[in-house]
C-alpha positions as CSV (number, residue, x, y, z in Angstrom):
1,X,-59.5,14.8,-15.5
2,X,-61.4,17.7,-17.1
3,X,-64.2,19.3,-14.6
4,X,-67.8,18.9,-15.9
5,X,-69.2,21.7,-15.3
6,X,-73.1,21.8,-13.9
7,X,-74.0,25.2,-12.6
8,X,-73.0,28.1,-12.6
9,X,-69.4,29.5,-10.7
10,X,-65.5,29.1,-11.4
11,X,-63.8,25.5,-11.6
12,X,-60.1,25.0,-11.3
13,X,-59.0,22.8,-13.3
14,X,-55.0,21.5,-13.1
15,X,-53.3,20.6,-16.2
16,X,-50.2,18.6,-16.2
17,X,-47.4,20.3,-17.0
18,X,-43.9,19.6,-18.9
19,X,-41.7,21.4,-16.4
20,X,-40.3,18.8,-14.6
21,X,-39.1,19.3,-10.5
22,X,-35.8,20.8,-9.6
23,X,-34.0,17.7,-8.4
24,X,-32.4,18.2,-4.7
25,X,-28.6,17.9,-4.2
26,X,-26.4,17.1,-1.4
27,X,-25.8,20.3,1.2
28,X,-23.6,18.3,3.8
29,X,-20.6,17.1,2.1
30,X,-18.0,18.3,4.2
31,X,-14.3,17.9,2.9
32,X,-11.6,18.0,5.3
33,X,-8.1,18.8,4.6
34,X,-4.8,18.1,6.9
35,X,-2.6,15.8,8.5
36,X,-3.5,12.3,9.0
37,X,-1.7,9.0,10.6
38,X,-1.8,7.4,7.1
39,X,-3.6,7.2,3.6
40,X,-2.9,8.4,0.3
41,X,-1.3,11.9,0.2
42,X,-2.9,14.7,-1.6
43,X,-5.4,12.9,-3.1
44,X,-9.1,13.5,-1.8
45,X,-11.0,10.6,-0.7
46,X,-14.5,9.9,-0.4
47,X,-15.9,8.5,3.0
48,X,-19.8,7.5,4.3
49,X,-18.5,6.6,8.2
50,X,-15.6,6.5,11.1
51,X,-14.8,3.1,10.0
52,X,-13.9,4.1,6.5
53,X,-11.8,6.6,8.0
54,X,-9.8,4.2,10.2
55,X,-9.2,1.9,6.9
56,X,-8.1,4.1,4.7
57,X,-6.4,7.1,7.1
58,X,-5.5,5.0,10.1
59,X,-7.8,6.2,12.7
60,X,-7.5,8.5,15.6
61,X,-4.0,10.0,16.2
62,X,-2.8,12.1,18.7
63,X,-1.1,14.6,16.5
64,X,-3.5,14.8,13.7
65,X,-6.5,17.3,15.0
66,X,-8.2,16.3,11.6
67,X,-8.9,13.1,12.6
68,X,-10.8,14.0,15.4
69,X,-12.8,16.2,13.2
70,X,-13.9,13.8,11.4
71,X,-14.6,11.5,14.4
72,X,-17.0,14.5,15.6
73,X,-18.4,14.6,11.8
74,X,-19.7,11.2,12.2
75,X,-20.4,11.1,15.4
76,X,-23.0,14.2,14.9
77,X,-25.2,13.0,12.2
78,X,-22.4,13.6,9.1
79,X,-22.6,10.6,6.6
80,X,-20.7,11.7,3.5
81,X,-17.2,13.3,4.1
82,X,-14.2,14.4,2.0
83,X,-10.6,13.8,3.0
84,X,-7.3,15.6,1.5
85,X,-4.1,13.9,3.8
86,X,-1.3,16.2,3.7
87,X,1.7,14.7,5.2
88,X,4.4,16.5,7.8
89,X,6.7,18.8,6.2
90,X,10.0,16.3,7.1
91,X,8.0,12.5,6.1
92,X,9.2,10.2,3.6
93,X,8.1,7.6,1.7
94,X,9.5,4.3,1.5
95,X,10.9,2.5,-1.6
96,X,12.7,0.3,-2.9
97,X,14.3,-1.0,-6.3
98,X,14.2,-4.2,-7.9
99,X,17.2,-5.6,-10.5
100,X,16.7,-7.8,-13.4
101,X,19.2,-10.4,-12.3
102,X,21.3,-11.4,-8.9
103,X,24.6,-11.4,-10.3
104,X,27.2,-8.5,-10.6
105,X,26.1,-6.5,-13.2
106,X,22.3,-6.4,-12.8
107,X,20.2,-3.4,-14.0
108,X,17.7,-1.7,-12.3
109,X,14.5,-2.5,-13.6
110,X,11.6,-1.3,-11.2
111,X,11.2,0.8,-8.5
112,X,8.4,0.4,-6.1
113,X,7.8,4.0,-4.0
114,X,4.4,4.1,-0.9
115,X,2.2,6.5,-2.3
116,X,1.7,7.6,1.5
117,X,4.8,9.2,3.4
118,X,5.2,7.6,6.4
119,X,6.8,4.4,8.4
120,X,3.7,2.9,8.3
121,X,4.8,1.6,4.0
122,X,7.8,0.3,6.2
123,X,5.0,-3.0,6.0
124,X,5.1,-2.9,2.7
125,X,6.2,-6.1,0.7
126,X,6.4,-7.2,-3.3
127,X,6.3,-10.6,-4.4
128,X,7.5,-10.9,-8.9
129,X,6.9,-14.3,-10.3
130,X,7.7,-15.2,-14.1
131,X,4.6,-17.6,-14.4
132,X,3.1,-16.0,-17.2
133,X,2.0,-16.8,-21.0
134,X,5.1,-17.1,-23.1
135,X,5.7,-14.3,-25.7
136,X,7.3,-11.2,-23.7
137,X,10.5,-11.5,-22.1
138,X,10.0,-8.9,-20.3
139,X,6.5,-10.0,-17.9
140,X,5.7,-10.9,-14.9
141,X,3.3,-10.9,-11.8
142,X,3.6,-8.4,-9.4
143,X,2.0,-8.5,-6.0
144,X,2.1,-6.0,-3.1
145,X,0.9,-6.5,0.6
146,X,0.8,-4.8,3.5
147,X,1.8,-6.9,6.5
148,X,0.2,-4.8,8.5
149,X,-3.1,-4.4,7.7
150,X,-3.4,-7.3,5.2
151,X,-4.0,-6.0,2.2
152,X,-3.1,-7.9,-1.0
153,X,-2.8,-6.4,-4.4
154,X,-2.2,-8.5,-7.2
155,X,-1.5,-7.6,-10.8
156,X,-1.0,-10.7,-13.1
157,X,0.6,-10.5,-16.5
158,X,2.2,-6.7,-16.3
159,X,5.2,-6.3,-18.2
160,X,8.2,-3.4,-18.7
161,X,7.6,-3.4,-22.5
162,X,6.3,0.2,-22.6
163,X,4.7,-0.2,-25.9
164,X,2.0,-2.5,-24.4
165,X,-1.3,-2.0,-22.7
166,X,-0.4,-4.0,-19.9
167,X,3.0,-2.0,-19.4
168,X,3.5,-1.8,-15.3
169,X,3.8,1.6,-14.8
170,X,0.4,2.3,-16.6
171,X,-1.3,-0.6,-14.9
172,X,0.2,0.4,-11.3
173,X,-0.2,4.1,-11.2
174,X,-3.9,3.7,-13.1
175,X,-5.6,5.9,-10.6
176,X,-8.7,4.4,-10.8
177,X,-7.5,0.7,-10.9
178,X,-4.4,0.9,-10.3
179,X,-2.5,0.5,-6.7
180,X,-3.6,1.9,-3.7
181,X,-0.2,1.0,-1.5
182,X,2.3,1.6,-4.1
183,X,3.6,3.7,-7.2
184,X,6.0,1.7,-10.1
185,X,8.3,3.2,-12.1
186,X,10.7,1.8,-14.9
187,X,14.3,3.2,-13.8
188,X,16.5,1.7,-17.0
189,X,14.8,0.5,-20.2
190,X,17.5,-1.4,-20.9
191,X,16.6,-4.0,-18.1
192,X,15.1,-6.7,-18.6
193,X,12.3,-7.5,-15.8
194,X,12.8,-7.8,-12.2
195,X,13.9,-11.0,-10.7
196,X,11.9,-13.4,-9.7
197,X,11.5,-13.1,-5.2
198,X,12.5,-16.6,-3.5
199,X,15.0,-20.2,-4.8
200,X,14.0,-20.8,-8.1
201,X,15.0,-24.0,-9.4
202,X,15.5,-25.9,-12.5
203,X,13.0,-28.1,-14.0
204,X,12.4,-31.8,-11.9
205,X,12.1,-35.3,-13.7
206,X,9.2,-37.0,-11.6
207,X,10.7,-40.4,-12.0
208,X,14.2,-39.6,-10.3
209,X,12.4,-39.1,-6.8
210,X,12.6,-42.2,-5.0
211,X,11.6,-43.9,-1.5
212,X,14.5,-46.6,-1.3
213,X,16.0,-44.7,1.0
214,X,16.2,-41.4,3.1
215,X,16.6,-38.4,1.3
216,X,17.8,-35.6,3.1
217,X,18.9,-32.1,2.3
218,X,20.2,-28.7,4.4
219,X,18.3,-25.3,4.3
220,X,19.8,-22.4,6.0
221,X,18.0,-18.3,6.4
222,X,20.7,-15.6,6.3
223,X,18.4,-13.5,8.8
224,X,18.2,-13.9,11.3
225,X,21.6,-15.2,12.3
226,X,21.9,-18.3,13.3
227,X,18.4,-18.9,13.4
228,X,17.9,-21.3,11.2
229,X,21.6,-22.6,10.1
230,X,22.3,-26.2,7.9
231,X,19.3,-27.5,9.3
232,X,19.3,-31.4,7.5
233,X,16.0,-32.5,6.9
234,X,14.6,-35.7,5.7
235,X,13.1,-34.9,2.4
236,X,11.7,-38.4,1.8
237,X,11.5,-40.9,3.8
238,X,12.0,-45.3,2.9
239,X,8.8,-46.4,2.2
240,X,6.7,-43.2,1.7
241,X,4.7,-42.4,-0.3
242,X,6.4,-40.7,-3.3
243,X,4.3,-37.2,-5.3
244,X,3.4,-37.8,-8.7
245,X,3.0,-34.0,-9.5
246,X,4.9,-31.4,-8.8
247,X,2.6,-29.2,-7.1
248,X,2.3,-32.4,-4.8
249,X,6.1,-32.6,-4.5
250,X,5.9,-29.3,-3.4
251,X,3.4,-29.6,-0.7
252,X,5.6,-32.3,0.4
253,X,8.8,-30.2,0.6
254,X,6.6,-27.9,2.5
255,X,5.5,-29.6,5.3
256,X,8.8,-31.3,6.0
257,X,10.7,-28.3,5.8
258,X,8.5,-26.2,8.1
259,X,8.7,-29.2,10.5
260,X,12.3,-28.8,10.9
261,X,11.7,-24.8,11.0
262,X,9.6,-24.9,13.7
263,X,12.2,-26.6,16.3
264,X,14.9,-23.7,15.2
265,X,12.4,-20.5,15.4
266,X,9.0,-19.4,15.9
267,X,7.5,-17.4,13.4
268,X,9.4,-18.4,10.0
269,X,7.7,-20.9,7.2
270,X,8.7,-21.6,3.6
271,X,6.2,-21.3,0.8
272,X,6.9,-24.1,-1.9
273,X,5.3,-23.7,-5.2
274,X,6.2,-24.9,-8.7
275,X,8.1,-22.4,-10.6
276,X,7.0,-20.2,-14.1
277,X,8.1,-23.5,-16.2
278,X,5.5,-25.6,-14.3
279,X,8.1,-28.5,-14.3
280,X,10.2,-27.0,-10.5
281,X,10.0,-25.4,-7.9
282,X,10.3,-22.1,-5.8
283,X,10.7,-21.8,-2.5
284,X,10.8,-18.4,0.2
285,X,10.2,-18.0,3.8
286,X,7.4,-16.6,4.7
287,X,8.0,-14.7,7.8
288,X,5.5,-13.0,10.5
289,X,6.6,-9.5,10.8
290,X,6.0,-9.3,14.3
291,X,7.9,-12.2,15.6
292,X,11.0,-11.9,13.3
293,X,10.6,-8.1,11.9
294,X,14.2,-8.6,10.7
295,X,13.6,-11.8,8.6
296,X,10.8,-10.9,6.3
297,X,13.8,-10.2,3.4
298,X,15.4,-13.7,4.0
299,X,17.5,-15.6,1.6
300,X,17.0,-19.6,2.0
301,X,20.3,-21.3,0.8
302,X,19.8,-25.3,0.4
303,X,22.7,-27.4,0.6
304,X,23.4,-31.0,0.0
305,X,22.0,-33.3,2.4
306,X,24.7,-35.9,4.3
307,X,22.6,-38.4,3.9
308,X,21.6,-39.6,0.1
309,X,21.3,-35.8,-0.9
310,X,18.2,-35.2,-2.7
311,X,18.9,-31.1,-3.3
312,X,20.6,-32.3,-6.7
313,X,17.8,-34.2,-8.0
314,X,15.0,-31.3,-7.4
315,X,17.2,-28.8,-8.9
316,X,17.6,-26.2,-5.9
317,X,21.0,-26.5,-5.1
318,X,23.1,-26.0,-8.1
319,X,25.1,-23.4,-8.6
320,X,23.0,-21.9,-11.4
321,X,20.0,-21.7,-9.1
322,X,18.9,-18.3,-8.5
323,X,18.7,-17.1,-4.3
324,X,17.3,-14.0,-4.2
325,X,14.9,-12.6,-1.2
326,X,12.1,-13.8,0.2
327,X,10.3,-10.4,-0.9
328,X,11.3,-7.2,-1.9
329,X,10.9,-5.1,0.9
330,X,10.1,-1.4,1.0
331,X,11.5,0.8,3.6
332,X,13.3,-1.5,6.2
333,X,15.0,-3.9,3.2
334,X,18.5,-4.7,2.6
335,X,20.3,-4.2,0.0
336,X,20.9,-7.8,-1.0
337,X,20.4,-10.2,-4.1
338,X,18.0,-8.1,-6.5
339,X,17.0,-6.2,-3.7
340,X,18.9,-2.4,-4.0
341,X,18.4,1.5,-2.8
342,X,16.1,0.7,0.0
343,X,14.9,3.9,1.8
344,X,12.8,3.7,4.9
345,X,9.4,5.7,5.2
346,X,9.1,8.4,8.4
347,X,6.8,10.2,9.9
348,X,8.5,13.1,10.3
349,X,7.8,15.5,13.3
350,X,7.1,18.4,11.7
351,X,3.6,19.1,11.0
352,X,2.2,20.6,7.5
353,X,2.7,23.7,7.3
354,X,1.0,26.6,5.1
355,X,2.1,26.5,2.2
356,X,2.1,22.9,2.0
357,X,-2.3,23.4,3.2
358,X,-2.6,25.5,0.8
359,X,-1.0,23.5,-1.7
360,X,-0.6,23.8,-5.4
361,X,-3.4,24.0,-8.2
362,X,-0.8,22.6,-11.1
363,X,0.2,19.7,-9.1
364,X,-3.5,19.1,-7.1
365,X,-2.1,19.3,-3.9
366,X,-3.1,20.8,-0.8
367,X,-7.0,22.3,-0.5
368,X,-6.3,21.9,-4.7
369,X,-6.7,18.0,-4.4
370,X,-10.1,18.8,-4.3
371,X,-10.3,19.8,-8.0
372,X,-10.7,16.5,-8.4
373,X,-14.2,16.1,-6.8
374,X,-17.3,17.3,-8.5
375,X,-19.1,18.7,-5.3
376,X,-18.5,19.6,-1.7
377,X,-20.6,22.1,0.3
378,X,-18.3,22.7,3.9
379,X,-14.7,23.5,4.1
380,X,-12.8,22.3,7.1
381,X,-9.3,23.0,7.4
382,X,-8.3,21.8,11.3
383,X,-4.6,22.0,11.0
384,X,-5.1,25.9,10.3
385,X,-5.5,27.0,13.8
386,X,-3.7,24.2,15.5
387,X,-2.1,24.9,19.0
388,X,1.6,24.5,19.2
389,X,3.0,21.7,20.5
390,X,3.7,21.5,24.6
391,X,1.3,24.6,24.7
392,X,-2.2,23.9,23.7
393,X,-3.0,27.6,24.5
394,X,-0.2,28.8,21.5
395,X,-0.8,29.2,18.0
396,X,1.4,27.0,16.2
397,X,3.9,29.5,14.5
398,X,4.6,27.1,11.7
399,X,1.0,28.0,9.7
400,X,-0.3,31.3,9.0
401,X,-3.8,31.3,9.5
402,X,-4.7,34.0,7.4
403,X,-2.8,33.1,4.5
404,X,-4.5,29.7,4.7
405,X,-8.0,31.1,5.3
406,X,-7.3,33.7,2.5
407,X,-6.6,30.9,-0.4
408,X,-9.7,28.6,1.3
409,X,-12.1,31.6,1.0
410,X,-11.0,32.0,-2.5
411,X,-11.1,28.7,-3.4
412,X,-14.5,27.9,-2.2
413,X,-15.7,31.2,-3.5
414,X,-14.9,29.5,-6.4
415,X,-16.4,25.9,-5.6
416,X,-19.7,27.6,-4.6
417,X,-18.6,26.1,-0.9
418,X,-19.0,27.3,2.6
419,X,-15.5,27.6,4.3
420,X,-15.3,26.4,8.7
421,X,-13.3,28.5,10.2
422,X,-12.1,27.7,13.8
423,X,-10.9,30.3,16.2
424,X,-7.3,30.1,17.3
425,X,-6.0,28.5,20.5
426,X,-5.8,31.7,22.5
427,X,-9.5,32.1,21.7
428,X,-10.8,30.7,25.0
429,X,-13.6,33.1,26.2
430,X,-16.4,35.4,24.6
431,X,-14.4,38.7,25.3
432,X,-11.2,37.2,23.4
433,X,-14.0,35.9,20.3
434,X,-15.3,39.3,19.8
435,X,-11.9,40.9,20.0
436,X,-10.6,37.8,17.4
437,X,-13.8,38.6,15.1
438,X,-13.4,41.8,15.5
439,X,-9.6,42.4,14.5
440,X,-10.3,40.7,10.9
């Protein structure tokens, strides 16, 4: 408030003023940039802790000197990091592709490729069901999991009509809301869309299920062999209680099935479910990964049962009955059914090397991927100076420090960035730092 002045002297008085404060920014966000056990390749991702870090890049490996970085970041008072994954030189990643029918003559309709190189989208399954609204013969539902961690991603009503908004490819490879396992693309437009996983069967008449007598039929898994072979099972039983819906006909068919199932091997169920029409059913095995790694592709066959066959009356054993695979399998799938050009995801054993750290501006790659983030103050390139392998006291030949360090000074000259720059392996004493420092 204005000073009232009563004798004589000088009085300060502070106006307010429109200038309003500089507003502080972030001076720690460190982005890190090299190999990693897992994650999305060349595309940077933003992290506040370890634990993000071990969800989305795997964790600790032993080969991957980033990753301990990181760990240190944390571990020291860091709480907003950067990551850029850049995958070994030799990795690939796995895929698969899915036809529009099971019968000779099939086209290829979709093909399902990890976004990450690695064995690790080895785990990776797909799930296509036609239960959608009626109008486009060419959609379906497409989900993707990852045995191994868990993760499920679903996207409902996608369809390979590229005139659409909801066309796959779009919806899949949306990088914002798209997948985070998995890229789509549409391999002949032609085809019609992929075909559906599981025995699909034709449409059931409730009233022709009866309770008179026993009514058995035979399931059979081509993998693994033998396993589970013409197992007869007693469908319904004289006297019980008969579904009146076929989502309770399926629960039924369930629980007697995986009865049987159990006896024969551990770790295999079937899923029952009605089927796009609403009016049948479909059924796949649904198979732990670790107890029967070889089975999560399975085909279920269903034969007629010996004793008043009841296959014929649900619709899931005649001969027009689709038998495709349990789930489309990435990587480690056969090429069976609608199931075809499987390739398996590696590792690799060769590290990155530099050009692949340095990476490509055009194609956001490399210390690049970063274009993609509006701020980051710290620069750390681990894999730069990495020892060789066998020797940790050896620079490993395969990336030229310089070169890197050259194109990272650059770049965060650019980016208004500080770049970390670690001393090589054979940099083990004070003498050998000021001779390192020294020789540029």
């Amino acid at each position: 408030m204005p000073a009232t002045p009563t004798y004589p002297g000088v009085y300060i008085e502070e106006a307010e003023s429109s200038v309003r404060p500089i507003t502080g920014v972030a001076t720690s966000v460190t982005a890190f940039v090299g190999y990693t056990g897992r994650g999305l390749d060349n595309r940077a991702t933003q992290l506040f802790s370890f634990a993000d870090f071990e969800r989305a890049f795997g964790g600790l490996v032993s080969d991957s000197e980033l990753s301990y970085a990181v760990q240190q970041f944390f571990l020291n008072g860091g709480s907003n990091a950067i990551v850029v994954r850049v995958p070994k030189s030799d990795a690939a990643a796995a895929a698969v592709t899915l036809e529009d029918g099971l019968a000779g003559g099939a086209k290829k309709a979709l093909k399902l490729t990890a976004l990450s190189k690695g064995a690790w989208a080895n785990s990776l399954v797909a799930d296509i069901d036609h239960g959608v609204p009626a109008g486009d013969a060419k959609a379906f539902n497409l989900t993707v999991t990852d045995l191994g961690t868990g993760t499920v991603e679903r996207f409902a009503d996608v369809t390979l009509d590229n005139s659409k908004t909801n066309y796959v490819v779009a919806v899949v490879n949306d990088p914002g809301k798209g997948s985070s396992l998995v890229r789509a693309d549409a391999v002949d437009t032609a085809a019609g869309r992929a075909a559906q996983t599981g025995t699909v069967g034709g449409d059931i008449t409730m009233s022709d299920i009866k309770n008179d007598k026993d009514y058995t039929l035979k399931i059979s898994l081509d993998v693994p062999s033998g396993a589970v072979a013409g197992a007869e099972v007693t469908i319904v039983a004289v006297g019980e209680s008969v579904p009146t819906s076929i989502l309770g006909l399926g629960q039924l068919i369930e629980r007697k099935l995986n009865l049987a199932i159990a006896a024969l091997a551990d770790g295999i169920r079937v899923r029952c479910v009605p089927s796009a029409s609403g009016n049948g059913l479909r059924l796949w095995a649904d198979v732990d990964p670790a107890v029967q790694p070889g089975a999560v592709d399975a085909i279920i066959t269903l034969a007629a049962g010996t004793t008043n066959d009841i296959g014929a009356t649900l619709k899931l054993i005649a001969n027009t009955t689709p038998k495709n695979v349990a789930r489309y399998r990435l990587g480690l799938g056969r090429a069976v059914a609608g199931q075809v050009d499987p390739v398996a995801g590696v590792d690799g054993t060769q590290l990155p090397k530099t050009n692949e750290l340095i990476g490509s501006e055009l194609d956001r790659t490399g210390i690049y991927a970063l274009e993609t983030v509006d701020l980051f103050n710290l620069l750390s390139i681990p894999d730069a100076t990495r020892a060789a392998a066998g020797n940790p006291a050896a620079h490993d030949s395969a990336v030229d420090a310089n070169s890197v360090y050259d194109a990272a000074l650059a770049y965060c000259t650019r980016r208004r960035a500080f770049l970390l720059i670690d001393p090589p392996p054979e940099v083990a004493s004070v003498a050998a730092a000021v001779d390192w420092i020294s020789g540029g």
